[in-house]
N, C-alpha and C positions, 0 to 999 in steps of 0.2 A: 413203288409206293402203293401201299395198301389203299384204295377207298372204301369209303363207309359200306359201299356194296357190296366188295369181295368181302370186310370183314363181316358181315353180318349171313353171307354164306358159310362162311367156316365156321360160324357159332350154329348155323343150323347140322352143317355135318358132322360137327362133332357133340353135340346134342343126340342124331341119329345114331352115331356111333357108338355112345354109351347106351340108346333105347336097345340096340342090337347085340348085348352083352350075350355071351353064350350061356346057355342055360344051367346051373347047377343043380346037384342032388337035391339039397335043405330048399329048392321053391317049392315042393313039394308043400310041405312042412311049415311055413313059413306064417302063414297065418292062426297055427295053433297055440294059444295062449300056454304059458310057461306053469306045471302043478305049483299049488301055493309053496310045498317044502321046499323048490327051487331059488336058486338065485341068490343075489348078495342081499343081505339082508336089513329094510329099513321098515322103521315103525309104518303097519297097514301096505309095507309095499309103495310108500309114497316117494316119490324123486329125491334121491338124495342130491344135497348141496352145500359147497362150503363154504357157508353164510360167513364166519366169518373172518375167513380172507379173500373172500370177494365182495367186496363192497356194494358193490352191483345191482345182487341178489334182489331179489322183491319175491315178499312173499306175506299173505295174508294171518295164519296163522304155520309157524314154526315148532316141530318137535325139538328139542336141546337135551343133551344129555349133561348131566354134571356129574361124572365118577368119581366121588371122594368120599373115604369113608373114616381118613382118620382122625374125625372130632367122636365116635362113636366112644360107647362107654363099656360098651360087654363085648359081642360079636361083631367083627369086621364083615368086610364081605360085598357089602354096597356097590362098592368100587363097578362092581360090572353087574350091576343093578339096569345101566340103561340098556342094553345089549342085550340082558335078559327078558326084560320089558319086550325089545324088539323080538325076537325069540318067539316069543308068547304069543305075537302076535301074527304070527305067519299064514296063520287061518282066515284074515281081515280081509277081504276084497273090498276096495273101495267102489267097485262097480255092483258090487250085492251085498250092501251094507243097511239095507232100510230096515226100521227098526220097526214093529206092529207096535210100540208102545209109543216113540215117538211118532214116528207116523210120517217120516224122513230123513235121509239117507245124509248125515251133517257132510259125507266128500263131494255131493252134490247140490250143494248153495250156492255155488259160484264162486268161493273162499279158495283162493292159491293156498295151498298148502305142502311143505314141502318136511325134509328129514334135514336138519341142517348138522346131523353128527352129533360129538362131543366137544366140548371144549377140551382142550390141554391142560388138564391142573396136573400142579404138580402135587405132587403123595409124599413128601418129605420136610413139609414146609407151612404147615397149616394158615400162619396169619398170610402168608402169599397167596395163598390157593384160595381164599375168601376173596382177594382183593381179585385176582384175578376171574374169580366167578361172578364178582360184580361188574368188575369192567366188561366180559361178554354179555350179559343180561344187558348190562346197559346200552351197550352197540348195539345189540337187534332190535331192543322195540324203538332203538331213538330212528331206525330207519325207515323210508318212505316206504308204506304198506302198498301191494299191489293194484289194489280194488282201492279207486276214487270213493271218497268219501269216509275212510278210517285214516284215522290221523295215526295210529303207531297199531303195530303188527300186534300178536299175541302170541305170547307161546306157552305149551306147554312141556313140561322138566320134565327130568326123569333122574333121580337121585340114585345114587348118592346116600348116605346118611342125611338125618334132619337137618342140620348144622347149614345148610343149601339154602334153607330156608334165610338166614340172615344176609346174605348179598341180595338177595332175591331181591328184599322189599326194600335193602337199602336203592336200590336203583330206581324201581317201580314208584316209592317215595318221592324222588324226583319228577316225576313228571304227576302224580295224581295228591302229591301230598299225603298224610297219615293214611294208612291203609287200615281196611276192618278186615279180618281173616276170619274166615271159616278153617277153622280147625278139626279134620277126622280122626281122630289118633288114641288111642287106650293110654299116654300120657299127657303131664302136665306142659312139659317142657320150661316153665318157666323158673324153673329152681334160682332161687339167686345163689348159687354157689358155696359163696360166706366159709366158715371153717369146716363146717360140718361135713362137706364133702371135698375139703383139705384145698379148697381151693379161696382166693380173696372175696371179699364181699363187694368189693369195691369193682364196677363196671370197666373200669381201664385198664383195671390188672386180672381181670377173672377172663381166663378163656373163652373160648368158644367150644361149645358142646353141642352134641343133637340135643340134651336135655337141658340146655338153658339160653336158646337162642331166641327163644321170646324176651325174656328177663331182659336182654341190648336190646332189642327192637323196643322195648317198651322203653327204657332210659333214656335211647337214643330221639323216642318222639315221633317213632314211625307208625308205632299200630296204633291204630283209633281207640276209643273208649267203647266202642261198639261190637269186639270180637267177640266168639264164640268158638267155645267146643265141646265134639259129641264124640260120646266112645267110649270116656275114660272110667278106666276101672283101675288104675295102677296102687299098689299101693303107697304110703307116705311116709314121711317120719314121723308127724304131728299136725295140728292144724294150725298151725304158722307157714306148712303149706298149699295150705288152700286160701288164705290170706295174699301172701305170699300172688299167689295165680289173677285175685280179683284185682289185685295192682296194678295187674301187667296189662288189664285191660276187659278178662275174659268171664263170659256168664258159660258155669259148667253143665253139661247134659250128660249123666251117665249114662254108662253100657246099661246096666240096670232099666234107666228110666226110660225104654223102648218097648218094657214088658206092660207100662202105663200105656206110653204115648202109641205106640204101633211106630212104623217108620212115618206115617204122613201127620203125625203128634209131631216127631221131632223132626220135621222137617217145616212145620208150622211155626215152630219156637224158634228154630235158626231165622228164617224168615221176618219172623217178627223183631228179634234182636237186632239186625244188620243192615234192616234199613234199605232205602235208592242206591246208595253212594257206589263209589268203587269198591268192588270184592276179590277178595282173591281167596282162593281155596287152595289149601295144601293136604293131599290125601295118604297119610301114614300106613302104611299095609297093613300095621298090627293094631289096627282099628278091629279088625277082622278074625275073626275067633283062628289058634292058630290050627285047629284040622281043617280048616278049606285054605290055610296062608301060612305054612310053618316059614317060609322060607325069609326070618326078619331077623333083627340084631338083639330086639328083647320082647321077646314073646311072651302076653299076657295069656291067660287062659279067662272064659266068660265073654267071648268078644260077639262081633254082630255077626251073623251070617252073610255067605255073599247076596244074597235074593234082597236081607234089606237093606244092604249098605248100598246094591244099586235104587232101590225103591227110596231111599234116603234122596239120593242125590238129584234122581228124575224130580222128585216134589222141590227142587229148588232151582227150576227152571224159569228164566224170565231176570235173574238178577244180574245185576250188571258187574260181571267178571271181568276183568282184568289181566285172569293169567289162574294156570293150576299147575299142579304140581302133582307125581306121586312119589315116596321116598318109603327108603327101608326096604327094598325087597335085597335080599341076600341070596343070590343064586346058586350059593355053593350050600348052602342048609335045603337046594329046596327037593324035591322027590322028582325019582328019573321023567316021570311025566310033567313035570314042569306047572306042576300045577297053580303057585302060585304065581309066577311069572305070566302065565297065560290070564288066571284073575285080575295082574293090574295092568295086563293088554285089554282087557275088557274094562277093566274102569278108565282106562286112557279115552278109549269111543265113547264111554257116558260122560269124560268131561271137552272130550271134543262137542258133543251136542250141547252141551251147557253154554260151551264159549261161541257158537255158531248161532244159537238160541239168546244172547245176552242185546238186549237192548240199545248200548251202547256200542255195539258193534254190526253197524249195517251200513254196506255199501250205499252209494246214492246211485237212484236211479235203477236201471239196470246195467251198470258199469263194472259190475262186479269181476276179475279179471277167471280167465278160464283159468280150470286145475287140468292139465293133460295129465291123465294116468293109464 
């Protein structure tokens, strides 16, 4: 019979025995950090996890992919939009991320952050693939956040076509009630359908599209009367639809009206439109004029530059976010250098500081749980 004393030798010799492992080639080596092009690949390099079949999980704020792009109206391609995104991002050290503008490094707040993948939609099944992207949105933020004192995680998307946008806030809905959107986008999105574009007029039978998923979110009673958006230069049929848009909830900022306002004009007027409350921001690629972003589904021409469309966003620091998004980037339109791919890996890290920066989202204390990267 074993006692406590022989076994607590044998835990120390064999302890020894593993300290005593014979030495390999790679210890050499071992403490050399991996080049960024290396490696399997997640948004900034951050831990991947699979939030959601592991119930487990905790994590502060979550990257989510949602590949689906068949609500799209012209160009496909979406589909592997978040992968791209990630792509893009291979450059991102989260260890040498400080910004001279912000003036803080958002992987270094204390915020768990992790890559939680894609969800499974399927591609063959559109009114599925909505429900289905509702039900994961809805799983992740109803789960206990890492860091004491945030009642639900955050995350940010990575689409997909627009169309992503409506499970999004069905869910979000839930827990914050109507939401006010920041919308970046060179379209309206809120088309009511109707015959004109051969589709019903009637919200129960009219699809879902990337260009009318505001039109349900507003019937449905999810977006506030307080939304906004900046960008749009698209053209119209008539001004039934610009009507049409103020219904739906929204006060428009044209692409135009940046050559008034400068970006910190319009980043004053979003501001002022949308109030304390809950925000969420959904960031359209083709916001962005398309020779620094060809790579989208319907590329307008006249769009903003990348310089101001970040200096847009940095001026809307402080409001209380909820969750962002960016959508539309098509990697198969985009140029061998990845250029736009890499632009909305870079607007990714300005809306990670926005949602790290959001007032309603602060640890208590200094409880904040570590990010190991």
């Amino acid at each position: 019979m074993l006692t406590p004393l022989v076994i607590a030798a044998l835990v120390v010799c064999g302890a020894a025995a593993a300290d005593e492992r014979p030495a390999e080639a790679w210890d050499t080596y071992k403490a050399i950090k991996a080049p960024m092009f290396s490696g399997i690949v997640t948004f900034a390099h951050l831990p991947w996890e699979q939030c959601l079949i592991e119930p487990d999980t905790r994590f502060d704020i979550g990257v989510l992919g949602l590949p689906f792009d068949t609500a799209a109206s012209y160009r496909t391609g979406t589909r592997f939009g978040p992968q791209g995104i990630r792509m893009g991002s291979r450059r991102q050290d989260p260890t040498a991320a400080y910004s001279h503008w912000w003036k803080r490094n958002p992987y270094s707040e204390g915020y768990k952050m992790v890559d939680c993948g894609d969800a499974p939609i399927i591609s063959v099944d559109n009114k599925l693939a909505v429900k289905q992207m509702e039900a994961a949105y809805d799983t992740l933020i109803s789960r206990p956040s890492a860091s004491e004192g945030i009642l639900h995680p955050r995350l940010l998307t990575f689409g997909g076509d627009h169309s992503i946008l409506l499970p999004i806030l069905r869910a979000l809905s839930k827990i914050h009630g109507p939401i006010t959107l920041i919308q970046l986008d060179s379209h309206h999105d809120c088309w009511g359908s109707a015959t004109k574009y051969g589709f019903s007029g009637d919200p129960k039978q009219a699809p879902v599209t990337h260009g009318n998923m505001n039109f349900h979110a507003a019937n449905e009673g999810i977006l506030s009367q307080r939304s906004v958006q900046a960008g749009i230069r698209t053209r119209l049929v008539d001004e039934q639809d610009l009507k049409d848009d103020e219904a739906c909830g929204f006060q428009v900022i044209t692409a135009d009206d940046i050559d008034e306002l400068g970006p910190k004009g319009v980043a004053a007027a979003i501001r002022k439109r949308v109030g304390d409350g809950p925000v969420y921001l959904t960031f359209d690629i083709d916001v962005v004029d398309p020779s620094a972003a060809p790579a989208t589904g319907t590329p307008e021409t006249g769009g903003w530059s990348s310089r101001e469309v970040k200096r847009v966003l940095r001026d809307l620091k402080g409001l209380n976010f909820v969750g962002a998004d960016i959508v539309e980037v098509s990697p198969p339109f985009d140029t061998n250098a990845e250029q736009t791919q890499m632009l909305a890996a870079d607007i990714g890290y300005e809306l990670l500081q926005l949602l790290t920066s959001s007032p309603g989202f602060k640890p208590s204390g200094s409880k904040a749980a570590h990010d190991e990267l």
